[in-house]
N, C-alpha and C positions, 0 to 999 in steps of 0.2 A: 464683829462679835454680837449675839443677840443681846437684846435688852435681858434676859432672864441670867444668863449668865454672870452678864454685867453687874447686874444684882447680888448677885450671891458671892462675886470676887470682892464688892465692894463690903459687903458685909463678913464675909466670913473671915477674911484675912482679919480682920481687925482684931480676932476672937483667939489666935494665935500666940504663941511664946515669947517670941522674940521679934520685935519692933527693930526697923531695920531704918527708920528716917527719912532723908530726904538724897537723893543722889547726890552720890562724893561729887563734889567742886573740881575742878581742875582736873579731872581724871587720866593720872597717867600709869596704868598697871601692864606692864608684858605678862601676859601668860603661854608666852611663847620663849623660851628659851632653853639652852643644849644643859641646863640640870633642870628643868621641868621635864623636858622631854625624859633625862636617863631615867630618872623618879619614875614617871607614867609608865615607862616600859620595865623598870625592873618591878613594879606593882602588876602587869599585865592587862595593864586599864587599854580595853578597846578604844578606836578611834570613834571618832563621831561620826553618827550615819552622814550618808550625803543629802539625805533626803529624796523628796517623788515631790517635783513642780505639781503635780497632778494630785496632790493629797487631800487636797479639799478641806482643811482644816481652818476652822476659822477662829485661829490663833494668829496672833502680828505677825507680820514678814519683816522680822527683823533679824538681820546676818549678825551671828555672835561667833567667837575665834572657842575652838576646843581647847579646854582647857590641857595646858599639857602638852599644847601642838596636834597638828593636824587637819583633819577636816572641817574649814567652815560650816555652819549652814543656819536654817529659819527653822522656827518652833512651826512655820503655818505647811511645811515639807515634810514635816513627821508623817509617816502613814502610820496609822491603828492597825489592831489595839497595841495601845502603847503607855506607860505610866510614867509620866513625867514628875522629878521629884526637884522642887528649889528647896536649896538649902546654901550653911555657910558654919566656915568651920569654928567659929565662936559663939554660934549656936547651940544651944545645950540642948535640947530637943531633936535637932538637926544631929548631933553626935551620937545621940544616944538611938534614936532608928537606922542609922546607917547598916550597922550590923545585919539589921533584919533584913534592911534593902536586897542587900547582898546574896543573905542567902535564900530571900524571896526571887534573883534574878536568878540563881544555878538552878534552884528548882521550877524556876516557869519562863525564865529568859525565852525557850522554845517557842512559847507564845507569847508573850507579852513583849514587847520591847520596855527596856526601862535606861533612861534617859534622864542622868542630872542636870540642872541650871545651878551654877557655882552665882550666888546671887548677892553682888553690893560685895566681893570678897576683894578687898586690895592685899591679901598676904595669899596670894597661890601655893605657895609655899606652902603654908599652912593648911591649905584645904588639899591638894596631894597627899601629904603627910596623915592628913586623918583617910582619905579615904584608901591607904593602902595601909594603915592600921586597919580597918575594918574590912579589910577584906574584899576590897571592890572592884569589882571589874567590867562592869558597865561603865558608858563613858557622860561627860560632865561637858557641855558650854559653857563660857565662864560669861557672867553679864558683871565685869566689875562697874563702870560705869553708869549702871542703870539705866542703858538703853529701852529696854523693855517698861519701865516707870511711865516713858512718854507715850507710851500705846494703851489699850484700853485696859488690860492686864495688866492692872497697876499693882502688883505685889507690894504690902506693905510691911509683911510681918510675914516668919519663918518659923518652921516650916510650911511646905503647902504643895500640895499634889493637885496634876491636872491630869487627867486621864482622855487619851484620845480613844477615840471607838474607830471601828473598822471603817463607817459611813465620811469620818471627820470630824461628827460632833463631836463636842468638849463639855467637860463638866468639873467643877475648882472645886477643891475639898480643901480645907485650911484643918489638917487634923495633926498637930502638933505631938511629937513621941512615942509612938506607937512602938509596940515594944516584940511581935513576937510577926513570925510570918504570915501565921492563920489572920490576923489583923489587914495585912495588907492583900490577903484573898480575898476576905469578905469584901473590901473596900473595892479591889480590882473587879470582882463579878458583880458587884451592886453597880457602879458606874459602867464597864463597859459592855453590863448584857450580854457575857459568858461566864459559859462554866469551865475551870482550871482542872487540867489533869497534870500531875506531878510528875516531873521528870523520872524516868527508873534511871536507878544506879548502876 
């Protein structure tokens, strides 16, 4: 990851809602089982991309389980543009943009991928449960562990959006609650250097 980057994760997270600590101890979370799974599918939560080896992203290559079941895969196999969202469902900030996420993905999913990290969440449960109240059907990696803590991408604080561009490059935005679609447009064409045309109905 660049040094500029690296700066600005290091900085901006800090400036976020919700302080998320140090990685849970002893880490034993399944986010794999047959009532995650029923949950994820009677919500109609996509599965998780497989990723592109070739995506050039220079994000960790670190293999996280789909939250819910499914496809493994690395945030660094994302291909662009793509808007990557961590959050966790005790998050109040995290709760409160979901909504928007959602239906920022029915109206731009076409181009944009969007892509949760379920982050530092030991109740799956609970983060299912919220995002099939909100509506969501984009899919989620779960990092309960905090695998990702040991890479350079050291999220510390939630929410926090990473945005991948078409080239690979990356750009950490720590913008906590965002509350309406138009928000996460401007956000999406400022970082990935497009411009969004709205899904027709």
């Amino acid at each position: 990851m660049r040094p500029a980057l690296l700066a600005v994760v290091a900085t901006a997270v800090l400036l976020t809602a919700c302080d998320q600590g140090d990685t849970v101890a002893a880490c034993d979370v399944d986010v794999d089982t047959a009532e995650l799974r029923q949950v994820k599918a009677d919500a109609g939560i996509e599965d998780c991309p497989a990723g592109d080896p070739d995506a050039g992203t220079d994000l960790p290559d670190v293999v996280l389980p789909c939250l819910g079941g499914g496809t493994e895969g690395s945030l660094a196999d994302l291909a662009g543009p793509a808007v990557i969202n961590f959050w966790a469902s005790n998050c109040v900030p995290c709760r409160e943009e979901m909504p928007a996420l959602a239906e920022f993905d029915r109206q731009y999913g076409h181009q944009v991928s969007v892509v949760g990290v379920d982050f530092l969440e030991t109740y799956p449960e609970a983060a299912l449960d919220l995002a099939q109240r909100s509506e969501v059907t984009y899919p989620s990696y779960a990092d309960a562990c905090g695998g990702l803590q040991e890479t350079a991408l050291a999220v510390t604080a939630l929410p926090a959006f990473v945005f991948v561009r078409a080239d690979g490059s990356t750009q950490l935005v720590a913008k906590g609650g965002v509350d309406t679609v138009a928000e996460i447009v401007a956000l999406a064409e400022e970082h990935l250097g497009i411009e969004l045309e709205r899904e027709a109905a």
